[in-house]
Structure formats: C-alpha cells, structure tokens
N, C-alpha and C positions, 0 to 999 in steps of 0.2 A: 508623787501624787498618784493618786487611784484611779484610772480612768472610769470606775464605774461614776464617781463624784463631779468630774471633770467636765464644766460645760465644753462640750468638744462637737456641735454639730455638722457631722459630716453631712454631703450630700453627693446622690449618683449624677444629679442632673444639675445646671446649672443657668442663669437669664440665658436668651439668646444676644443681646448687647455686648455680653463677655468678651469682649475680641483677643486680649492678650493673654497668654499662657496663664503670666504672675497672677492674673486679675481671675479666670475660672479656678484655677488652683486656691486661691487663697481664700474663695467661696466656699470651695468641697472641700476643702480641711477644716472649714469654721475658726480661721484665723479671724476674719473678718463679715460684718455684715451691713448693708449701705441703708444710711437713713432716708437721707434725698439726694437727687444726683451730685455725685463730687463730695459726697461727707458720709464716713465710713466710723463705725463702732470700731474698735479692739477687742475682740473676742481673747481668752485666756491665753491660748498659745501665739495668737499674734501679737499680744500685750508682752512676751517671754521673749520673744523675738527680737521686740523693739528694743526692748531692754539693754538685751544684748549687743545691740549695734550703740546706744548708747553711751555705753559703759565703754566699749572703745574709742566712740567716738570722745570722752571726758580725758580718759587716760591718756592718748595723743595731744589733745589740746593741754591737759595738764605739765605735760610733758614738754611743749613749747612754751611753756612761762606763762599761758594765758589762764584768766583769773574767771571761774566762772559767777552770773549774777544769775536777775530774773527782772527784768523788762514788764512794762504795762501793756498787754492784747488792744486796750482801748488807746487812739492818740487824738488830743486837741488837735482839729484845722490847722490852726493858726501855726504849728510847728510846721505842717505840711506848706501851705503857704508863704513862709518864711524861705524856704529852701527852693522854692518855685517848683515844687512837683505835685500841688494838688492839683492843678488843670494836665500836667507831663503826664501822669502815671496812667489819666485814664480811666475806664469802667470797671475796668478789673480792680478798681481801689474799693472796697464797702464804705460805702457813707451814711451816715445816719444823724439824726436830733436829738439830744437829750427832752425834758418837756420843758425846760426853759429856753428851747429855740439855738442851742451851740452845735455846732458842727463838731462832729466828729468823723474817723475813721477806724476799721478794725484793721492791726496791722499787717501789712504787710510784706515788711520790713521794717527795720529799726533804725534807719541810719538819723532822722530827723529826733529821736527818742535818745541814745546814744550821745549826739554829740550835745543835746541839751542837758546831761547831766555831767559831764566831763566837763562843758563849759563852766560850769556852777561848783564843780567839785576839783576842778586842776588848775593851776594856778602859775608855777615855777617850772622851770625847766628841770628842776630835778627830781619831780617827779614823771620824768620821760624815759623810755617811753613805758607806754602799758598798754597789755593787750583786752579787752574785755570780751567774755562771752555767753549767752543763754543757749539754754535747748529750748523751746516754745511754739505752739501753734501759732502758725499764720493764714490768712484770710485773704483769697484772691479770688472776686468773682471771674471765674475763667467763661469764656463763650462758650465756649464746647467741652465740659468734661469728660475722660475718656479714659480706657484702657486701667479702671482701678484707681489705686494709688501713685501711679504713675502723671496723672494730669487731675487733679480733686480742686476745690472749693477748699477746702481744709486741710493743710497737715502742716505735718511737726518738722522742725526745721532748728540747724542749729546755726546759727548765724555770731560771727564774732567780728572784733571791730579792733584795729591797732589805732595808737596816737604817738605820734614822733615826730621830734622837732627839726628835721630833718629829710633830704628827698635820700641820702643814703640810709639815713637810719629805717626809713620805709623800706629800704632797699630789702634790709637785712629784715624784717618783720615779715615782711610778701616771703621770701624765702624758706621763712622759719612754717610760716603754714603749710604752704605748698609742698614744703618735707613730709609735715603731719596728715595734711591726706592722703599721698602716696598710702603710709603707711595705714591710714584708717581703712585705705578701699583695697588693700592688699591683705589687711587680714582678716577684712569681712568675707575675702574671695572671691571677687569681683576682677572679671578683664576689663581693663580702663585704661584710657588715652588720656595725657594732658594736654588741650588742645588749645591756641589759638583762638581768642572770640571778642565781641563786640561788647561793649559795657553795656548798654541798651540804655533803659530809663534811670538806673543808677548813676552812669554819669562815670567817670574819670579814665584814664590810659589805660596802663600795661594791664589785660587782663586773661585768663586762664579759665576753661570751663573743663572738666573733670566727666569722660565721657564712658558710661561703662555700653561694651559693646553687646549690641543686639539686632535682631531685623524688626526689633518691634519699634524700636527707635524713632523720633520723629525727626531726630537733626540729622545730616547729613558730613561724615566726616572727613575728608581730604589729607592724605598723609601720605609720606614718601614710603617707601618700603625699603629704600639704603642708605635714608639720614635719619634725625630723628625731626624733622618735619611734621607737625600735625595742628589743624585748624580746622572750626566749623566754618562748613561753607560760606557762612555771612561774610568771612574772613579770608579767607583764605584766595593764597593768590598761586597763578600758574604762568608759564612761559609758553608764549607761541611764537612756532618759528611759520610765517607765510613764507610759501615756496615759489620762487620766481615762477612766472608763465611763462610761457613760449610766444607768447603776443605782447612781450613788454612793449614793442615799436607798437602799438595797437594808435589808432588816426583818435582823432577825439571824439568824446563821447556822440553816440549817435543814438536816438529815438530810436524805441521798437515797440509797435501796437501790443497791446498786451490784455484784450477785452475779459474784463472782469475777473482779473488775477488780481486779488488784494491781500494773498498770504505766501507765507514762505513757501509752505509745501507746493501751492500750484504753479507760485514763478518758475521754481524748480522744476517741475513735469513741464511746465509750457517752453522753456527753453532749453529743458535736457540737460542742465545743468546742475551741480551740486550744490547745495546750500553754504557751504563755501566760500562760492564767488558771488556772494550775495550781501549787502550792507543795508542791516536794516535800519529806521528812520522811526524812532519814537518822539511823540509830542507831547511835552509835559513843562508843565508852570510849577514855580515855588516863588512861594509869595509874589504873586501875580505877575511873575517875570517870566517870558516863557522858553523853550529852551528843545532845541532838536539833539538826541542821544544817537549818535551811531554806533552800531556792534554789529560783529558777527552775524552771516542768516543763523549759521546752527546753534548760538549761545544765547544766553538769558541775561536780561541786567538785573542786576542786584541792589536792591532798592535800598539796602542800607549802606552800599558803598556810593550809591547817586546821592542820597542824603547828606554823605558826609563831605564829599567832594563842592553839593551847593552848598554846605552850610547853614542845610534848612533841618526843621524837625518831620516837616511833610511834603509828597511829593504827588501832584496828582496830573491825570491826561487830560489834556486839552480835548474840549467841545466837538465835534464836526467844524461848528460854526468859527470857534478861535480859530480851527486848520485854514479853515476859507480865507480870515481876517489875515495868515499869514502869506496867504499867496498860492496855498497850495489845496491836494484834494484827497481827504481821509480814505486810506488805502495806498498811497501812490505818492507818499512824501518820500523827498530825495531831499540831501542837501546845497545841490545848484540851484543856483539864483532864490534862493531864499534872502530876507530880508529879516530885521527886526527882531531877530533873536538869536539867543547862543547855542553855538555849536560847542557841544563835550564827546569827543571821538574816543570810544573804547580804546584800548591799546592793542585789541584785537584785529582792527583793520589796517593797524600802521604796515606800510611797505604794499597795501594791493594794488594789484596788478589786474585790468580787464573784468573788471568786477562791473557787478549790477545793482540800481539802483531806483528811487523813484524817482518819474520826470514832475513831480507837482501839475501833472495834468491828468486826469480823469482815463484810464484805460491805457495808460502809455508808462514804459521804461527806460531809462538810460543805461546801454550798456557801454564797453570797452572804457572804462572808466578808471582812470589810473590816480588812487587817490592822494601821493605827493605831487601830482604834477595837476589834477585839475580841483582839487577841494581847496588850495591855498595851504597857507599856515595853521595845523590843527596844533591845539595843546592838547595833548594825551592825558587820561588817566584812568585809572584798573578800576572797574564799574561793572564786571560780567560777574557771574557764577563761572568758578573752573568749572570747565566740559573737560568730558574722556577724553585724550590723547593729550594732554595739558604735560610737561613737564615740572620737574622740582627744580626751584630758584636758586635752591644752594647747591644741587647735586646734578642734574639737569634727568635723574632718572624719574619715569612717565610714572605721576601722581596713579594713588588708587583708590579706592572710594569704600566708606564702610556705612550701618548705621549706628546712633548711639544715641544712650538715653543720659542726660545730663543729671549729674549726683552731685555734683558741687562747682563751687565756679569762686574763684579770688579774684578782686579787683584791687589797683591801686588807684584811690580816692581822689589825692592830693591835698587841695583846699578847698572843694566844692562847698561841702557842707559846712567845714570850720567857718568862713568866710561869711557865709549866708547866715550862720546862725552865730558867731562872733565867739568862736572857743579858741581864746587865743592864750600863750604861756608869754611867760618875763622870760626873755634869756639873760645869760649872765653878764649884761651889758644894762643891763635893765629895759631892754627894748622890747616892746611886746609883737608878736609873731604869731601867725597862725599855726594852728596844729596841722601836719599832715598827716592822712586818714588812708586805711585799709580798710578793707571788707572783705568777708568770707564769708561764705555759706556752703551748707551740703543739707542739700534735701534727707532727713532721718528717715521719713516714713519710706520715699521715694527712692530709696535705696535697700529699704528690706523686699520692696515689688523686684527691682533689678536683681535682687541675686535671686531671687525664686524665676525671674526670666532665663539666668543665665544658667540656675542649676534644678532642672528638673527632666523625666523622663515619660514617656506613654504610661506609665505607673502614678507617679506624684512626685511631690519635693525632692529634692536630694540637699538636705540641709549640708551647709560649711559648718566643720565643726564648732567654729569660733560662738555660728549664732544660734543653733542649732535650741529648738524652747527647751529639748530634754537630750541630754544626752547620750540615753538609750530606752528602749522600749520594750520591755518585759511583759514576755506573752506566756500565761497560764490557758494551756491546753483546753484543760479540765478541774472548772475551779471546783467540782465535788470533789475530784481525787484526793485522799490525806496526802498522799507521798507527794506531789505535784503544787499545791496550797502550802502545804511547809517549807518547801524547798524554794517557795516564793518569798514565801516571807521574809525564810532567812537573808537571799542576793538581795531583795527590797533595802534591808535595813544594813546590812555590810555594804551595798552601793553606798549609798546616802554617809553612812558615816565616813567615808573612801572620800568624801569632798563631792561626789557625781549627786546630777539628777536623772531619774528613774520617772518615769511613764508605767505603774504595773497597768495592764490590760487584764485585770478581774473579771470582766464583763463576763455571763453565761451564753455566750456567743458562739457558734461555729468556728470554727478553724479558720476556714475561708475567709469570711468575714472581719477574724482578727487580720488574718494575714496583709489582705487589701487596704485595710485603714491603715497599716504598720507603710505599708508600701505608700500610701496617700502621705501619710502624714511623715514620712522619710526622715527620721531622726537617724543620726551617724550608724548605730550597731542595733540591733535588733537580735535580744535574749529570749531564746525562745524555753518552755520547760513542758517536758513531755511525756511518752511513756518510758522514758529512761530515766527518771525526777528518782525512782526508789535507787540509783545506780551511781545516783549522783554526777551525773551527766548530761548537760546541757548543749543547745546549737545555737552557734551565734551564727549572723547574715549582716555583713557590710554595705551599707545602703545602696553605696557609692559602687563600690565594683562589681555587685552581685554575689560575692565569694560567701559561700557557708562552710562549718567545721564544727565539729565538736571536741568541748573542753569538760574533765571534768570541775567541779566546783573549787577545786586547791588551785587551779591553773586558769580559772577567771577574772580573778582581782587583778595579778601582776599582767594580764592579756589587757583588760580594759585600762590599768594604767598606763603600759606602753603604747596603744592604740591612741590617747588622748596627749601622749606628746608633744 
C-alpha cells in the first residue's frame, strides 16, 4: 500500500480523556476514531490489526474441532426471559421495541441464542459433542466507558459454546479451549495469566479469566510466585496465620469510652493500636434477613464472596434506623449481645486474641476480647479481599499482587441454560438428558488495545510481528530522486511478491517527519532508501530493539525472510 493513498490520520495531540497508553496511541496512529463515547470507527490499519488477531484467533479455534457460524446482533426477550436473565443481567443489557410493541435486546452475549438453536437442531447423542463459534459485535451499555477499547459500548468479541453429553466430556471441551487460548494470546504477544474467577451473570462452576498483564488494568490479580496459583481478587483466597498475644489470660471483655471514634483509622490512633487487633462489624440484609459480617480492621469484604456464601444475588447495608431496631448504634456495632440476626465471621478473625470491638452503645468499645472464648460458636467462611502479607494455600509462600486487563474468560455452563430453554439429546437408552454447556469468550478488539498497552514506547507502537497491519515500512527519502523512486519501486514490488506487506511511505515529506510516523506507527522493520539508492544500498531499523544496519538490495530478501521466522 502507498502511504500517500492510505487513510492514515496521524495526530501530535490527542482528547485529554485519553488516559491509557493503548487508547492515545491508537488516536495518533489513526488506527481508530470514536463516534460517541464507547463506540469506536476502525480506521485502515486498525481494521489490518484486527484482522490479524482474527485470523489467529479462527485458526486456534479451528484447530480445537470448533466449527465456526454467525449468530443474530438482534435477540427476542422472550429467549432472555426464559433463561431468567432479563431482569439478572441488568442495564448493561440494550433494550429496545420493534413498532409492533416486542421486546427486544442487542446482544450481549449468546448463550440464550446458542442453545435455541442446538435445541431445534440436535437431537441424539451422537451427534455429541460439538463445539460452535462466531466472531461478532456485541452491545453492553457500560456506566462508565473508558480507557478506549479496553471498556466501550461496542466491540467484537469471539465468543464459542461446547455441548456434551457428559460432566467428563465437558471436562475435555473446557480443556481443549483453554489450550487454544494459551496459544491464541501467546502468539498475539501478550503477558497473560490464567486466573481463577467468578462466573458473574453468566452463571455456572469451574471458570478461568485469561489476564493479560498491565498497570492500566482494572482487575486486580493474586498469584503465588512458587506454584502456579493465580486468581482475580473476587476469587481468590489467602491463608492467615493470627499470632498468639501475650494477653491470651486477658479478664473479660471490658468497656472503653471511645468519643466519636466510628472508623478504623481513629480507633486505631485513639487506642494506639494496630488495626489488626481490631474486628470489624458490618450490617447488611439479603432479602430482608439481616446479618452482622465480622473481619479484619485491615481487610475488605468481598461482596461477591458475601453473596455467594448467603445465597443471594444482592447485598445491601442496613439503615441507621434497622441498626437501632437491632439493638445497637451505627458506628459502634460489635457482635455481643446482639440479637435477631446472623453472625458470618470472616476466617480472618478465627483464633483472636484481645481484640477490639464495638460495645452497641454510642461512644463506647469492647476490648480484651477473645473471640473463641467470648463470641460463642462462629461458622467461618472466606468473605475478605486477600490483603498483603496473605500467604498461598497450596505452597504457604506470601501471595503477590499484579494488575490485569481481562482478554478472555472460559466457563463451565453445566445445564443452566440447556435446562431453562429445554436442549436436551436421546442417549442411547433412549433417555432424554440435558446438554451440558461451555462458554468461551475472548474480547477481539480488546485484545488488539492490550498488546499496544503492553508493546509500546515514548515513540509509538511496537507492533508483534504476528499482528503487525504491515510488515514493513518503506521510506523513500526523496521521492523526486530517479535513483531513490526506482529502487522503490523495485523492493515495493519484490516485497509483496516474497508473500510480505509493504507500507511505501511516498509522501513529499521531510525526513523527519517520515521518520516519526515510522516510529508512531511501529511496524516490525522499517526500510529506509536513501542517498546510497544509486549503490544499491539500503538501512534497515528493528522497531523493537532499535538496531539499524545496512544491506545491500541481494542481501535484503533472504534478511527480511529470516527476520519473519
């Protein structure tokens, strides 16, 4: 391609909104340009990009047995409905009316789409299992979009779906993808963890979210550094050892005035103590049952593992006025002499010793509080965020923390959906059985943002060669010069037939100015042609390492074919 032809608008400046690297870079290459917030054009080289990621991503999936289609963007209610996730999913679902008054939704996912046609189209057990998959736009009204393509309203997404008659033959499906990412986000170039994660509003067990690392990252990741250990914090769990006091014999709890201390931090200064030896007392209802949460002063609860533990889909805090109604006084809840609702004790406080607490009276503490010996019988369960100093469960070496930006995620389904929407097979008994269901997805677009987060420099891109829009970028000096124009032409058209793509940079431009876009827009090798074009001697420059050299034109072809190894 010709760059004088080439919609390619660069730019030196960029919104001030811009906050992540991938997202200003992908502005000032003219990859990309944003319609309304969260919905983004493909400009030509970003469209060559996507491609690319594509095309591996088809070829891995191909490569796992899985068969690809193409899915409807539009889905009837009533499928959503059926599965009970039109009220679950939430705002972020797009809904709309045709003019006859039906409810619709723009997809978001397919899983209700999916198994309505496997139910209508599958039948016997021997046609089990199968895997199916699209590449396709999907439609999430997000609250905040941000950071690009990394958080949008709109993008492309490859989503695929197992059926097997079977919880092993599932077994072997989940496995089979989970291969195929590896290798899809390995040879797009991508640092990535498979981590541990929460199914969320999809629904079913065992599931994997696919983290490629960054500091722009909004998840937070938790991984051992001597097993192979790793989970999103919604998930993830740690080992704390409490360290005997020296006041284990401590008298029983005893009152301490504590005027207008109602947080961790001041308890902590007012009694000189470490947050530590501190049990905090949250008040929260599900489904109007109410319920006191102890943990840690220094730790967070984790509201999707409180969720999971009641059993509910929602969790919220009690009123002032509910605190009153239980006895006690908002700021200064403790778990003595409470009445009328459940106690859930983190596993963080089991074994303290002389700890502090609220007295349910207004300005006042209970300390020296030994929680087996004066709370009763608590049932434990893992409800915190791991904190720093947490250990690993299986190795006991001290967890460490990273961020990451989530590119793809497998779940195992089960019969959620089969069940709901009734796709059920004959086995060979003649017995009819539900399908059990996988799910897979990998954000496309959201994974060409990730590697321009993860490969770029104070200059621009530093494309992997894999996705790289052009394979090299061909700079004519001086496009008046005959020697310099010819000698273009020639590499132009010997590249291109060699199998490569070629970026000639024609333009009537300064040097400089080539130079900078080449560096912007960071394709793998950058051919430059110069005042040595009559010598037949050219400079090449490695995006990646900075290294330049020159070749002449006999020693180019076999250079740029070993270079693309």
């Amino acid at each position: 391609m010709k760059q004088q032809r080439l919609l390619v608008p660069t730019l030196r400046d960029v919104p001030g909104d811009a906050e992540a690297a991938s997202h200003r870079l992908m502005l000032r290459a003219g990859l990309i340009r944003q319609l309304s917030s969260g919905i983004y054009s493909y400009l030509p080289l970003g469209m060559k990009a996507l491609q690319h990621i594509q095309t591996i991503v088809r070829e891995e999936m191909d490569r796992a047995g899985a068969q690809e289609m193409l899915m409807p963007a539009l889905h009837p209610a009533e499928l959503w409905k059926a599965s009970g996730r039109w009220d679950v999913y939430g705002p972020e679902l797009m809904r709309l009316e045709d003019r006859h008054g039906r409810e619709f939704a723009l997809g978001a996912t397919h899983e209700e789409v999916i198994t309505t046609l496997v139910k209508d189209e599958i039948h016997s057990y021997k046609k089990l299992p199968v895997t199916l998959y699209q590449i396709q736009t999907k439609f999430r009204d997000e609250r905040r979009p941000r950071f690009g393509l990394l958080r949008g309203r709109e993008f492309l997404m490859k989503d695929a779906y197992s059926f097997d008659r079977s919880a092993s033959g599932l077994d072997a499906s989940y496995q089979a993808m989970y291969e195929a990412y590896v290798h899809i986000f390995t040879r797009c170039g991508l640092q990535f963890r498979a981590v541990e994660a929460d199914s969320g509003a999809i629904g079913g067990t065992d599931t994997h979210e696919f983290m490629a690392l960054a500091d722009i990252g909004e998840d937070t990741i938790v991984h051992c550094p001597s097993c192979h250990y790793a989970a999103n914090l919604e998930k993830a769990i740690g080992r704390i050892t409490n360290e005997p006091s020296s006041l284990q014999e401590a008298s029983s709890p005893s009152s301490v005035h504590t005027p207008g201390v109602t947080s961790i931090k001041q308890l902590s200064q007012f009694l000189a103590i470490e947050p530590t030896q501190i049990i905090k007392s949250f008040a929260v209802k599900s489904q109007g049952s109410p319920a006191i949460v102890l943990i840690r002063g220094d730790l967070e609860i984790n509201e999707i593992k409180l969720k999971h533990v009641l059993g509910v889909q929602e969790v919220e805090m009690l009123s002032e006025a509910e605190i009153t109604a239980l006895g006690s006084v908002a700021g200064f809840i403790g778990p003595i002499g409470l009445t009328g609702c459940k106690l859930i004790a983190d596993t963080s406080i089991q074994g303290m010793v002389n700890a502090v607490v609220g007295a349910n009276t207004a300005d006042y503490h209970l300390q020296h509080v030994h929680v087996e010996r004066d709370l009763g019988e608590l049932t434990y369960a893992d409800v915190r965020n791991v904190g720093h100093g947490e250990h690993c469960i299986h190795c006991d070496t001290e967890l460490a923390f990273a961020r990451g930006i989530e590119v793809g995620h497998v779940f195992k389904l089960g019969t959620k959906y089969s069940e709901s929407l009734g796709a059920t097979f004959t086995d060979e008994n003649g017995v009819a059985e539900p399908m059990i269901m996988g799910c897979y997805g990998i954000g496309v677009s959201r994974v060409l943002a990730a590697v321009i987060e993860q490969h770029q420099d104070e200059r621009g891109i530093v494309w992997p060669n894999a996705i790289a829009p052009f394979n090299f970028h061909l700079l004519t000096m001086n496009v008046t010069d005959e020697h310099q124009l010819a000698l273009s032409e020639e590499l132009y058209t010997t590249l291109q037939r060699a199998g490569f793509t070629v970026l000639w940079d024609d333009r009537e431009e300064r040097p400089g100015v080539k130079f900078n876009d080449a560096d912007l827009l960071g394709f793998p090798l950058r051919i430059t042609i110069g005042k040595k074009a009559n010598e037949r001697i050219v400079e090449c420059k490695e995006r990646r390492s900075g290294q330049s050299y020159e070749l002449s034109v006999d020693q180019l072809l076999p250079h740029c074919q070993s270079f693309f190894k």
